[in-house]
C-alpha positions as CSV (number, residue, x, y, z in Angstrom):
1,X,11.0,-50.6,-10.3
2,X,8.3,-48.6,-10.6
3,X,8.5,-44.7,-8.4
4,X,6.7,-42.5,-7.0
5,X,7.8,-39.1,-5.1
6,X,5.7,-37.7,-2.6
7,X,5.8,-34.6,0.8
8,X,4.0,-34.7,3.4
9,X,2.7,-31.4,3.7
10,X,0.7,-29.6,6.9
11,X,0.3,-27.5,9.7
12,X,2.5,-27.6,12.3
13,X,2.2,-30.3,15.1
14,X,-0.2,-31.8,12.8
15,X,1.7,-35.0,13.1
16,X,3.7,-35.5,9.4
17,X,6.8,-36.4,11.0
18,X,5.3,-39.2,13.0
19,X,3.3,-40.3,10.0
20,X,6.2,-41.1,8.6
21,X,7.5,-42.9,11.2
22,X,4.5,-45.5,11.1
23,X,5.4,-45.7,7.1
24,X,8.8,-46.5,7.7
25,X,8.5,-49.0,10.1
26,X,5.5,-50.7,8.5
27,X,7.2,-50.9,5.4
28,X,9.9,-53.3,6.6
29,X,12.3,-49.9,6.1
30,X,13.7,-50.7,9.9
31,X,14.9,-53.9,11.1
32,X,12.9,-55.8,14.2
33,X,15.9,-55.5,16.4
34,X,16.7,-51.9,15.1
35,X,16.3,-48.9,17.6
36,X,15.4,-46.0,16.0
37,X,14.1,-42.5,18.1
38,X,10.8,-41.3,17.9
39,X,10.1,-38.8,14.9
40,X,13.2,-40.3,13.5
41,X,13.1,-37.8,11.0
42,X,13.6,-34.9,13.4
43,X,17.3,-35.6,13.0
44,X,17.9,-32.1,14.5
45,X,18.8,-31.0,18.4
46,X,16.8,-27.8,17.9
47,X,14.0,-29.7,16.0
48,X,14.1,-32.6,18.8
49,X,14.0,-29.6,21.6
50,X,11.1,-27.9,20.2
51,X,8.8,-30.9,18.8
52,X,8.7,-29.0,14.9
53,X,10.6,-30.1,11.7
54,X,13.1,-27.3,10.5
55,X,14.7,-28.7,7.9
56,X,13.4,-30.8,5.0
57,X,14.3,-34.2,4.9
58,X,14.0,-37.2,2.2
59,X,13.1,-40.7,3.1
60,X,12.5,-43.7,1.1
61,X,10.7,-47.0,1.2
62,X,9.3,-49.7,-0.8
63,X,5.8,-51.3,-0.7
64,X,4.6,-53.6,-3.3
65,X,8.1,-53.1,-6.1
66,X,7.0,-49.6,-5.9
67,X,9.8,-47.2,-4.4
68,X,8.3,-44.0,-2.4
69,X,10.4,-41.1,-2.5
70,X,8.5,-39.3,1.0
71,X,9.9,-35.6,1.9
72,X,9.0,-34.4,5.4
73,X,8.4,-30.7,5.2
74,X,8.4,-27.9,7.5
75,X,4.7,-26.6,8.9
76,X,5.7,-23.5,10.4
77,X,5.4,-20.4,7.1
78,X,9.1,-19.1,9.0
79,X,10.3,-22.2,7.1
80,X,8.3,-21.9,3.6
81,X,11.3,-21.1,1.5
82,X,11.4,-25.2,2.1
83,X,8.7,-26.1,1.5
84,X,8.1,-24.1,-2.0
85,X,11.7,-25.5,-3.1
86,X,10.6,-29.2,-2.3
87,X,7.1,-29.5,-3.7
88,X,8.8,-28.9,-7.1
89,X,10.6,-32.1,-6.5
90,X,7.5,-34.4,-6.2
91,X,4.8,-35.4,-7.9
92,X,2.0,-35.7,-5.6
93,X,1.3,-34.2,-1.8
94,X,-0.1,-36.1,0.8
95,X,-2.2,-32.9,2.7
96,X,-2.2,-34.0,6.7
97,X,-5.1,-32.4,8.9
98,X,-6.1,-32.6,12.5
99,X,-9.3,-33.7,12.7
100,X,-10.1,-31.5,15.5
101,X,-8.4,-28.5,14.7
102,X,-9.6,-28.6,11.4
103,X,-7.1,-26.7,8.6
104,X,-5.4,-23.6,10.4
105,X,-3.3,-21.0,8.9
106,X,0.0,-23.0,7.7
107,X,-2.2,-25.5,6.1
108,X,-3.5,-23.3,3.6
109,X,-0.2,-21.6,3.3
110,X,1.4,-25.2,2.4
111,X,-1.7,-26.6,0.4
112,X,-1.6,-23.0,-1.8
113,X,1.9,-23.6,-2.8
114,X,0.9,-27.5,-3.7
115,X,-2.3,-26.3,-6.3
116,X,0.1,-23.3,-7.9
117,X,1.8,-25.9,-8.8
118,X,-0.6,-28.3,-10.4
119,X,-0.1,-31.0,-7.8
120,X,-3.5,-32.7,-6.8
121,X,-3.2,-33.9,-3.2
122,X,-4.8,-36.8,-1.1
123,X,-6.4,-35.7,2.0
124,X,-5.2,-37.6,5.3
125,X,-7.6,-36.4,8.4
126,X,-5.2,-37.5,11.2
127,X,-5.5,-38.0,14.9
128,X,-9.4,-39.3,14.3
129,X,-8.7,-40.8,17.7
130,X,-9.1,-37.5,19.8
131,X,-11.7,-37.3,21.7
132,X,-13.2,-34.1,20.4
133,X,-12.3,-35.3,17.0
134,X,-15.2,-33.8,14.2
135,X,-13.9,-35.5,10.9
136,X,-17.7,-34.4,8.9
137,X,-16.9,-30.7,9.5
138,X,-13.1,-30.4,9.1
139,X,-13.7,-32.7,5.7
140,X,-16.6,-29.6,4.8
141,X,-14.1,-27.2,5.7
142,X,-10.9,-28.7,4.0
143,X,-13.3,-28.6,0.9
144,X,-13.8,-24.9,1.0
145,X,-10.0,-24.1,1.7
146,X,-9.5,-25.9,-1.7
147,X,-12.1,-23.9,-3.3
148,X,-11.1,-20.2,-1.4
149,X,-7.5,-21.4,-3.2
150,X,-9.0,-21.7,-7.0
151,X,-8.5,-25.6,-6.8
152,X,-9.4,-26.5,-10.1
153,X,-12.6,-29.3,-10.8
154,X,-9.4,-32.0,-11.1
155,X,-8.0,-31.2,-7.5
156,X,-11.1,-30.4,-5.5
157,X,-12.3,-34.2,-6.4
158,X,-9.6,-35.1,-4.1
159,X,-9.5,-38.5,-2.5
160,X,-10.2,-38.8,1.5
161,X,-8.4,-41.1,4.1
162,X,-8.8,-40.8,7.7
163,X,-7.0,-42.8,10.7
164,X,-4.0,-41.8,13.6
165,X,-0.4,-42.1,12.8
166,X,0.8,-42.6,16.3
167,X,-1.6,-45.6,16.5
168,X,-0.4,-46.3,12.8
169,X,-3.7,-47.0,10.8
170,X,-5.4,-45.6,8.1
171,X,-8.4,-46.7,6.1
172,X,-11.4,-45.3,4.0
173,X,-13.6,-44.7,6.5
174,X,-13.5,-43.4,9.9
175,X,-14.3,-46.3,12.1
176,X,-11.9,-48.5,10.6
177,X,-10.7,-51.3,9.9
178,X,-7.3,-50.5,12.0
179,X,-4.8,-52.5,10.3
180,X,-2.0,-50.7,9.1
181,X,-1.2,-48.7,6.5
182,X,-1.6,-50.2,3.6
183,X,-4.6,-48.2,2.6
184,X,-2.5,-45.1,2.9
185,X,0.3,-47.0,0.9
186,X,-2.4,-48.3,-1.9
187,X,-4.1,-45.0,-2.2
188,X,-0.8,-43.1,-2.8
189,X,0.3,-45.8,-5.4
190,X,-3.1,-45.8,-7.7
191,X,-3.4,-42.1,-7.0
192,X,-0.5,-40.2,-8.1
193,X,1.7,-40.9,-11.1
194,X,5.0,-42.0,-11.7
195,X,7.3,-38.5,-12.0
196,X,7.4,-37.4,-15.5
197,X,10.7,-38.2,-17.6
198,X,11.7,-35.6,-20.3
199,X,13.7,-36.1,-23.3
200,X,17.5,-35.4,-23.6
201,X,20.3,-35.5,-21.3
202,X,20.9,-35.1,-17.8
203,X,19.5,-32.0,-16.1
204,X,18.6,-31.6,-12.3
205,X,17.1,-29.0,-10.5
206,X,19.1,-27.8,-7.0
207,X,16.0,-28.7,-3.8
208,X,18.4,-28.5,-1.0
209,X,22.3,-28.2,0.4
210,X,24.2,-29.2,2.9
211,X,27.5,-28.9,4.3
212,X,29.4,-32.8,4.8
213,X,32.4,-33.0,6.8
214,X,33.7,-36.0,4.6
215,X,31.5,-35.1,1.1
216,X,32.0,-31.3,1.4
217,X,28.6,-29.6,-0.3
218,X,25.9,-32.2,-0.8
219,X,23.2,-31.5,-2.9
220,X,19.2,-32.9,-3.2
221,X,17.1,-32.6,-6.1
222,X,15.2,-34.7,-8.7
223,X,16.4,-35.9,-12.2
224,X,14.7,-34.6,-14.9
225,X,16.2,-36.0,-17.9
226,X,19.1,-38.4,-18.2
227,X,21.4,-39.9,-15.8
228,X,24.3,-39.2,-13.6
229,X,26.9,-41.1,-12.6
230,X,30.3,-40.7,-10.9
231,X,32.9,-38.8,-12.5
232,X,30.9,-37.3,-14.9
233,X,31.6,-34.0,-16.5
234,X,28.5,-31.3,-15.7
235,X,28.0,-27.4,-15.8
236,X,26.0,-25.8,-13.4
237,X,23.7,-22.5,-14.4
238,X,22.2,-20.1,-12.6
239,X,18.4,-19.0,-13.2
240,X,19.2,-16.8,-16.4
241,X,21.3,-20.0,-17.4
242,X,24.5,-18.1,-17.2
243,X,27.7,-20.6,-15.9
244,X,28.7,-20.5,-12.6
245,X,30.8,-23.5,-12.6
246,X,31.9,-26.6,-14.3
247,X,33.0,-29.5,-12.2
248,X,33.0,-33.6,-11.8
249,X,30.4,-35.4,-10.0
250,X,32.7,-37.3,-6.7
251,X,29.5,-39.2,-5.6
252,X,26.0,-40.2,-6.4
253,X,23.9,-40.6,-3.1
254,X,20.1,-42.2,-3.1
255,X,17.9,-42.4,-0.4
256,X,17.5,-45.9,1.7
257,X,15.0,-45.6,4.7
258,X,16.5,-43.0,7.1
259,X,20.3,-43.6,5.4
260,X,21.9,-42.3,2.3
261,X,23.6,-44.8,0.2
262,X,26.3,-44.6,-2.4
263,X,24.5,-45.9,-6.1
264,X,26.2,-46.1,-9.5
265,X,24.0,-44.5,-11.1
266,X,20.8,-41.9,-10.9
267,X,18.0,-42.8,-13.0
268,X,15.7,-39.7,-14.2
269,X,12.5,-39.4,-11.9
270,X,14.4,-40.4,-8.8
271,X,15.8,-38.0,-5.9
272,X,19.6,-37.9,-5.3
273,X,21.9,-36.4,-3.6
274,X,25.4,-35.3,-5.7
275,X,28.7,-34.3,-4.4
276,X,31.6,-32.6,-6.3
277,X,30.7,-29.3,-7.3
278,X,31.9,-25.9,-5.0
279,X,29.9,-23.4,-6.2
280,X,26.4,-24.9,-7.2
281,X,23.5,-23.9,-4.8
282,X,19.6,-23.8,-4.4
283,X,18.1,-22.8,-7.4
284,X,20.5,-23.9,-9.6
285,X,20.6,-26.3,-13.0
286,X,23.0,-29.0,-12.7
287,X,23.5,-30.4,-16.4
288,X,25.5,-32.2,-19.3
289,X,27.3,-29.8,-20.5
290,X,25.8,-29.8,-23.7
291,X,22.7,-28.0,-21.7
292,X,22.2,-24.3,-22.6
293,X,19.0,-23.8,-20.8
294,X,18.3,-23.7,-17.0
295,X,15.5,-25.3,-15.3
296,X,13.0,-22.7,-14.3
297,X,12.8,-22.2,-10.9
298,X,10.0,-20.8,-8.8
299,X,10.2,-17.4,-7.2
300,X,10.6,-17.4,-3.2
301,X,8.3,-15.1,-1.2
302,X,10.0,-12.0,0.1
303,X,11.6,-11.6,3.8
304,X,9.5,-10.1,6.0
305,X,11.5,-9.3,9.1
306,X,15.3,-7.9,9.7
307,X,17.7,-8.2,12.4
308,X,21.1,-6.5,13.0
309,X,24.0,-9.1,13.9
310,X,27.0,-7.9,15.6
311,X,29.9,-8.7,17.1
312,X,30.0,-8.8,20.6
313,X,31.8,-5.6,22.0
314,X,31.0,-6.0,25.4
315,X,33.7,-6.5,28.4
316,X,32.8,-10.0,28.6
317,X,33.7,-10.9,24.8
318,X,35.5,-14.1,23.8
319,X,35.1,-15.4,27.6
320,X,32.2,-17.6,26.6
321,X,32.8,-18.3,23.0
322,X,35.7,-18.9,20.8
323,X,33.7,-17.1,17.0
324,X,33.8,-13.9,18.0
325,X,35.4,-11.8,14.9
326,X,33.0,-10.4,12.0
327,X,34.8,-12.2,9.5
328,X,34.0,-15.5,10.6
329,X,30.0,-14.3,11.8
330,X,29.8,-12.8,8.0
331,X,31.3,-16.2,6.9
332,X,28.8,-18.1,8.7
333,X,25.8,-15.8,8.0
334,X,26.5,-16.4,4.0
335,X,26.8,-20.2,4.4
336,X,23.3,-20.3,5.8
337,X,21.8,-17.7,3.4
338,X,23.7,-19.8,0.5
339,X,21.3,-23.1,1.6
340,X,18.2,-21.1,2.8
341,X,17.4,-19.3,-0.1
342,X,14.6,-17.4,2.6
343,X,17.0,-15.5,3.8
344,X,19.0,-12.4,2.8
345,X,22.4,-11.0,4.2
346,X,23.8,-8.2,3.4
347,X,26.0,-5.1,5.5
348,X,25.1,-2.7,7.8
349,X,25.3,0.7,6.1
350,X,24.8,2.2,9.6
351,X,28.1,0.5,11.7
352,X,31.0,-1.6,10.5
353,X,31.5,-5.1,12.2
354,X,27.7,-5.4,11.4
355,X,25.3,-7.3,8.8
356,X,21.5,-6.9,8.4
357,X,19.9,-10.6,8.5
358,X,16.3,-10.7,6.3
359,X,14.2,-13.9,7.0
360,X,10.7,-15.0,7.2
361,X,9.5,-14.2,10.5
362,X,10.8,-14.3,14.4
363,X,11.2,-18.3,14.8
364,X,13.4,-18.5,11.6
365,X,16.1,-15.7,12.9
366,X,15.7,-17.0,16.4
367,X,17.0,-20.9,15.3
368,X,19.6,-19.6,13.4
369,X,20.8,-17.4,16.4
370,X,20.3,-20.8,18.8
371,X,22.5,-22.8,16.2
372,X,25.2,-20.2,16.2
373,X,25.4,-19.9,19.8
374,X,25.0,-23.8,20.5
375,X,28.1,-23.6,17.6
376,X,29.9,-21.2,19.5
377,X,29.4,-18.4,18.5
378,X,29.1,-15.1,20.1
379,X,27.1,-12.1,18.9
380,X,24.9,-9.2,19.8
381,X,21.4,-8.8,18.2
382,X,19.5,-5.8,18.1
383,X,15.1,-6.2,18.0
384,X,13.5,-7.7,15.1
385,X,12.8,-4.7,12.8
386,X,10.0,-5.2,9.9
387,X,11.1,-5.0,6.2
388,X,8.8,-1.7,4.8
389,X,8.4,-1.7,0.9
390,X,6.8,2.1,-1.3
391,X,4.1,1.4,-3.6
392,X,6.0,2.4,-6.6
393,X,2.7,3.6,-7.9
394,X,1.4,6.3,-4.9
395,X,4.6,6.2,-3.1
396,X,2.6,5.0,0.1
397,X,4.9,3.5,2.2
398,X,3.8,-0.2,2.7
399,X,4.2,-3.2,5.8
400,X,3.5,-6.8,5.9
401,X,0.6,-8.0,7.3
402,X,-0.8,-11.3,8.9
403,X,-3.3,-13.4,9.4
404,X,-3.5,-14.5,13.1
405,X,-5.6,-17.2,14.3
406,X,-6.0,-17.5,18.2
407,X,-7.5,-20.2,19.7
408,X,-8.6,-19.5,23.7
409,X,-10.7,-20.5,26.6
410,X,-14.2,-17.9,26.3
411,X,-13.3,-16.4,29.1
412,X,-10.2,-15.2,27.7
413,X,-11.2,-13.5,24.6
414,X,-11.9,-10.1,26.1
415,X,-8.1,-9.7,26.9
416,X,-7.0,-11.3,23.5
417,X,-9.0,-8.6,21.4
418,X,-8.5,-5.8,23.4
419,X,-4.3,-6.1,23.5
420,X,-4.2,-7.3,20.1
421,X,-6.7,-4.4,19.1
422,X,-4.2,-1.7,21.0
423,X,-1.3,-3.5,18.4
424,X,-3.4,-1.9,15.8
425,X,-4.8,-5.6,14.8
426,X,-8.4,-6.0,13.2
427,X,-11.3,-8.3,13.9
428,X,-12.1,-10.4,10.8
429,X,-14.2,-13.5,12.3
430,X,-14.8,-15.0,16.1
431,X,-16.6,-18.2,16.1
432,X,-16.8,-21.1,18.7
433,X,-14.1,-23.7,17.9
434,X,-15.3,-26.6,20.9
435,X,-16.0,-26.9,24.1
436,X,-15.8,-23.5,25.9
437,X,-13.5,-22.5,23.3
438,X,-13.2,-19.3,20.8
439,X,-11.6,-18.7,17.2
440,X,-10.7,-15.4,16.6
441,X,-9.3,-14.3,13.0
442,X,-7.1,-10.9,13.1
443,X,-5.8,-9.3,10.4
444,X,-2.5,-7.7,12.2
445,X,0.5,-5.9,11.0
446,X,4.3,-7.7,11.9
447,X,5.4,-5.0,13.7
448,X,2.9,-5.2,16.6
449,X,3.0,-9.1,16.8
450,X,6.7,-9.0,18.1
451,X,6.7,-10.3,21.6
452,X,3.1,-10.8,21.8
453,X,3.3,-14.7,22.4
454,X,5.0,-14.9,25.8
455,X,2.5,-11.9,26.7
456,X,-0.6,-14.0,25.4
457,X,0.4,-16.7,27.3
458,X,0.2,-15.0,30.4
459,X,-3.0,-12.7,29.9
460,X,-4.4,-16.7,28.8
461,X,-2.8,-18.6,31.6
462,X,-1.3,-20.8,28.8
463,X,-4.1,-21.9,27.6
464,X,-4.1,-19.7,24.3
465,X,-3.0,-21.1,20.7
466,X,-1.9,-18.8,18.0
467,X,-1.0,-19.3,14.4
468,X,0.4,-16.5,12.2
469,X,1.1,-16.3,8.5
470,X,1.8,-13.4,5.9
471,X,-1.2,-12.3,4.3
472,X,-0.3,-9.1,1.9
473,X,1.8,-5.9,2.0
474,X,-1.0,-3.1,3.1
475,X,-0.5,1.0,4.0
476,X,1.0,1.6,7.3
477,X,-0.6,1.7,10.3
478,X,0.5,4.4,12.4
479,X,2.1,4.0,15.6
480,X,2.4,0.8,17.8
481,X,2.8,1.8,21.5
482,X,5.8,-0.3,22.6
483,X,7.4,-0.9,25.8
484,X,6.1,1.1,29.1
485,X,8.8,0.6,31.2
486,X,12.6,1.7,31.9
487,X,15.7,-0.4,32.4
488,X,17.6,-1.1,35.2
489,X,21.1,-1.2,34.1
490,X,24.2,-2.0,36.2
491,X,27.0,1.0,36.7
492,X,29.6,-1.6,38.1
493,X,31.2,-4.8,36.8
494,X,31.8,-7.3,39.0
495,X,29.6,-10.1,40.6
496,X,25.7,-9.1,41.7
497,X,25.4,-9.2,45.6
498,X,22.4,-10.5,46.9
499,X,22.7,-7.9,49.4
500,X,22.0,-5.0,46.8
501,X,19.5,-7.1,44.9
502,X,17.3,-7.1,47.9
503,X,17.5,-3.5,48.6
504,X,16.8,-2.5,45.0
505,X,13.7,-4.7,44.4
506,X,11.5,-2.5,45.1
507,X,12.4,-0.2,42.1
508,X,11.1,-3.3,39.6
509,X,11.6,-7.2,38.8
510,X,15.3,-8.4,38.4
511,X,16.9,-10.5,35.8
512,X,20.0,-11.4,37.7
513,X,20.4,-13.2,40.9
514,X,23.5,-13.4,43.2
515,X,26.5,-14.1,41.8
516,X,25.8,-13.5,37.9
517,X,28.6,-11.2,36.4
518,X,27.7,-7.9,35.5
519,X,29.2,-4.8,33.3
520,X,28.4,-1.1,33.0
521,X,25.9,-0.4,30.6
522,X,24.2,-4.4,31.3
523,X,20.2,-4.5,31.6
524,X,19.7,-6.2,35.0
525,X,16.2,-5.8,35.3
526,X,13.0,-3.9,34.4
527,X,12.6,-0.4,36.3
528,X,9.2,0.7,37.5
529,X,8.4,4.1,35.9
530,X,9.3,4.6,32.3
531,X,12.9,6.4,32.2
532,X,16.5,4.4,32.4
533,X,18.1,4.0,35.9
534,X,21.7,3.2,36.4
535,X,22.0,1.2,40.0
536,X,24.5,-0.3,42.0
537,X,24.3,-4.1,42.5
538,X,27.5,-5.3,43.4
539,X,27.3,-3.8,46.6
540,X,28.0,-6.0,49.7
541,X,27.2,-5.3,53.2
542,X,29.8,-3.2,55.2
543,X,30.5,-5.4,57.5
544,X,31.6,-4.9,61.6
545,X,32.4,-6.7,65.0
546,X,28.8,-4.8,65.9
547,X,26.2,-7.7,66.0
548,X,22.7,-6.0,66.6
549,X,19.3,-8.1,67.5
550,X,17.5,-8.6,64.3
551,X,19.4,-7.1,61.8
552,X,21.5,-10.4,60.4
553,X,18.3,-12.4,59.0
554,X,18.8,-14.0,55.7
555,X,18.1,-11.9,52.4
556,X,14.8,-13.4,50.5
557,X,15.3,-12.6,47.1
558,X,12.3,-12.1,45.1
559,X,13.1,-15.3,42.2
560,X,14.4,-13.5,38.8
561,X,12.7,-13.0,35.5
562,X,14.4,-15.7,33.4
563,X,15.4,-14.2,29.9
564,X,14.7,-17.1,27.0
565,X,16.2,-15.9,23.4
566,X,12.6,-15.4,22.2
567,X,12.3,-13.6,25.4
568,X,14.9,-10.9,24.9
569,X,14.4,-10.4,21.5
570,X,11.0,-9.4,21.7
571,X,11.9,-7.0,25.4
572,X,14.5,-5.2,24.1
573,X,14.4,-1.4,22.4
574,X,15.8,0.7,19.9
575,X,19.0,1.5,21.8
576,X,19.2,-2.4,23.5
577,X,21.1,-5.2,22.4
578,X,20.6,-9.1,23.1
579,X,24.3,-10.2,23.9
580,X,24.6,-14.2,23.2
581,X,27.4,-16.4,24.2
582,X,27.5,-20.1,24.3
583,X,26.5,-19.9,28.0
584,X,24.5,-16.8,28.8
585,X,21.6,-14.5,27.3
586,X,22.7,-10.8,28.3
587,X,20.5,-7.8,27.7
588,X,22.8,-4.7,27.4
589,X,22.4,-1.0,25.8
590,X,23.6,-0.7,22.5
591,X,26.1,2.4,23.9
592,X,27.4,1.4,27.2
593,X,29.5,4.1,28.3
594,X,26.7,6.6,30.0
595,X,28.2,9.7,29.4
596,X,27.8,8.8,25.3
597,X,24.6,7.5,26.1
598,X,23.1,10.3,27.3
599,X,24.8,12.5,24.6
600,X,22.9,10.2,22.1
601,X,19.4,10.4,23.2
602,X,20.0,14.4,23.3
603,X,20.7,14.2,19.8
604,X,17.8,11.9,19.2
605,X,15.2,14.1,21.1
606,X,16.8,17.0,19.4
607,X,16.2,15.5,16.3
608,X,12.4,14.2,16.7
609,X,11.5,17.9,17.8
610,X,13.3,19.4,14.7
């Protein structure tokens, strides 16, 4: 049978995962009677919750006695440690755009990583059934990303398709005809090439692992040369082909529609999954052991952001959650590092119990903190801290940089540029992007971008879109004002009264309402003026056989600021701590006894005047 192996690649919410959908079902993958969930692909809780693809995931499906290997990637850059590692498994990349939106920053992230890599992808313009839909310019524009990224003449003659996955057609031209895919299935066939076979025996590249109750690790990646069957005999090397294990394949798994299925034998070209080995990871050569020589794999972009995980020490710990020791946190935080090759772990120098989590950018470290939790797991997180680098030639101390793209009503952009200039961000490009609408291009350092989504939202009313991705290591900035306000932290532990709530309102908004459990040293709400104020808010009514006219009406209780993870992470300080349980989101100083708290920040100010 002949093969081809394909991703989907494109910006997020551009629709890949429901492209693939449509392909599935069209191609006979699913049965009539079947049931199968939307964006079947979005296997995930979290990804299901959010509407975005996390993970990547192989599909296959056959049209015409060709086999299509399809891989959904990730759209979001937090995630491109995926999507570098999968497009070395294909041969060809189907590049989706909106055709109102036109390409936006994680297209060209995604479509730069496809032409470093030789691949020469097919253009889909998607969702041509929008309304404000402008196919003529986003096609111009697409064009010029190609040649901004040094397509060469091969790649920029790339073919065009345009149609809407959720009404599942595509054809040649805009208007039509609407029936079906095949066109999409056709092109792909004639377009790309079946996956080039080398010489000699079996080698495969490690794409992807996963943990298996019932396989143990599972591992995705492409043939190169040979074939692999059960109980064979392999070595695995690492990327300076030194051995890190030699072992006995248990299973060989290839992809059927949304199912994996048990196969004799792997071919060279195809995509399988292998189980067996204990120590092979991404990154890795899985070979005959008459291999010397490791695949060569490509280099993954650095981390960008840090964040301290800790255990939780609070009075509350193991109440909530039943992973609570460091051992089984630091056991947890390896596993994902050892499958997400984006992320680094290593331990605190600055406290025991602790480990310093590097990843791509706020979304990545705030999924794996929801997976642990929903796992449960609980922890305390410190803020999001950016990872500096020295220019080993000046000594210049250096921080990442992005590339923000905001999308907002016109009479919006005022605020936008003005609290994103104050984050020390710069203006590179504002042009009109529809009806009544702005783009805005900033060039903006990491640090001041932390927490500034849920606080675009609300200068936009909602109506703001933004899209961040790294764009180069520059000179620092300077300073980045941060937080104006004080806490409000509990002296008590017991359960909030809504007696006390009410008469401390006034000194700033609450994040607890009666009856939530609180500790010394816990933030329950946001004080006023800028300094730290330790309050009382268990405090019920003394109550008396005195009844006096007026004086018993209900409390009203000014409805709480709700904390969400993203939320917290991007409020808290220097000295503050997100506390995470299975059930709850606390916000806590880092020291709660007050007495050492105070002894700290004399040292500290005693320091900075020094």
């Amino acid at each position: 049978m002949n093969l081809r192996n394909i991703a989907i690649i494109a910006h997020v919410d551009h629709g890949k995962t429901t492209l693939i959908d449509r392909l599935l079902a069209q191609s006979g993958s699913f049965r009539d009677n079947q049931k199968v969930a939307e964006r079947a692909m979005d296997s995930n809780d979290l990804e299901r919750e959010r509407g975005i693809t996390i993970l990547a995931k192989v599909t296959s499906l056959v049209w015409k006695d060709t086999r299509i290997n399809i891989v959904d990637t990730p759209g979001h850059a937090d995630f491109g440690g995926e999507v570098e590692r999968i497009l070395n498994m294909v041969d060809g990349a189907v590049l989706l755009v909106d055709a109102a939106e036109g390409p936006m920053p994680q297209t060209k992230f995604v479509l730069q990583k496809a032409l470093k890599i030789g691949l020469r992808p097919i253009v889909c313009i998607n969702k041509i059934d929008r309304p404000d839909e402008r196919h003529n310019e986003v096609v111009n524009e697409v064009f010029d990303l190609f040649a901004a990224l040094d397509a060469s003449e091969e790649q920029l003659d790339f073919p065009i398709i345009y149609g809407s996955a959720k009404q599942g057609w595509m054809a040649d031209k805009p208007a039509g005809p609407q029936q079906g895919m095949g066109p999409l299935f056709d092109l792909v066939i004639r377009h790309f090439k079946p996956p080039v076979v080398e010489e000699g025996p079996f080698r495969m590249l490690v794409t992807t692992i996963e943990a298996n109750p019932f396989l143990g690790r599972v591992l995705t990646g492409r043939i190169r040369s040979g074939s692999v069957k059960a109980n064979q005999v392999v070595k695995v090397l690492d990327r300076d082909g030194s051995l890190v294990e030699q072992g006995r394949i248990s299973k060989v798994l290839a992809f059927r529609g949304l199912e994996r299925v048990t196969v004799e034998e792997g071919q060279a070209g195809d995509i399988v999954a292998i189980s067996g080995l204990e120590k092979a990871t991404v990154a890795e050569t899985i070979a005959d052991p008459a291999v010397s020589q490791a695949i060569a794999a490509q280099p993954i972009d650095p981390p960008t952001l840090t964040m301290t995980f800790r255990i939780n020490d609070g009075p509350f710990a193991g109440k909530e959650g039943d992973k609570v020791q460091s051992r089984v946190i630091r056991d947890r935080l390896l596993r994902e590092a050892e499958g997400n090759v984006a992320l680094k772990v290593t331990a605190s120098v600055n406290e025991t119990d602790a480990f310093e989590v590097a990843g791509r950018g706020e979304l990545q470290l705030g999924i794996l903190i929801e997976t642990m939790r929903r796992e449960g797991f609980e922890l305390t997180v410190g803020r999001p801290r950016v990872v500096f680098r020295t220019d080993e030639a000046t000594g210049e101390r250096l921080e990442p940089i992005e590339e923000v793209i905001v999308d907002v009503d016109e009479a919006y952009t005022g605020i936008v540029v003005q609290k994103l200039s104050e984050r020390r961000a710069k203006m590179r490009d504002m042009r009109p992007s529809g009806t009544g609408r702005q783009r805005i291009v900033f060039h903006a350092p990491t640090r001041g971008l932390i927490g500034y989504q849920s606080e675009l939202l609300s200068d936009t009313r909602g109506t703001a879109i933004m899209n961040r991705i790294f764009h180069s290591y520059a000179p620092h900035v300077g300073d980045i004002p941060g937080r104006h306000t004080g806490a409000l932290i509990s002296n008590s532990e017991g359960e909030a009264a809504a007696y006390a709530i009410f008469n401390l309102q006034d000194r700033g908004p609450m994040f607890i309402e009666h009856g939530t459990r609180v500790y010394p040293g816990m933030i329950v709400g946001e004080h006023t003026r800028g300094n730290d104020l330790e309050l009382n808010v268990i405090k019920g009514k003394k109550l008396t056989n005195v009844r006096a006219s007026g004086k018993d009406e209900a409390v009203v209780l000014t409805p709480p600021i709700r904390m969400s993870l993203e939320k917290a992470l991007a409020y808290v300080g220097e000295d503050e701590l997100v506390e995470v349980t299975p059930k709850s989101i606390r916000l806590r100083k880092a020291i709660l006894d007050p007495h050492l708290r105070k002894r700290a920040s004399r040292a500290k100010e005693a320091e900075s005047a020094a």
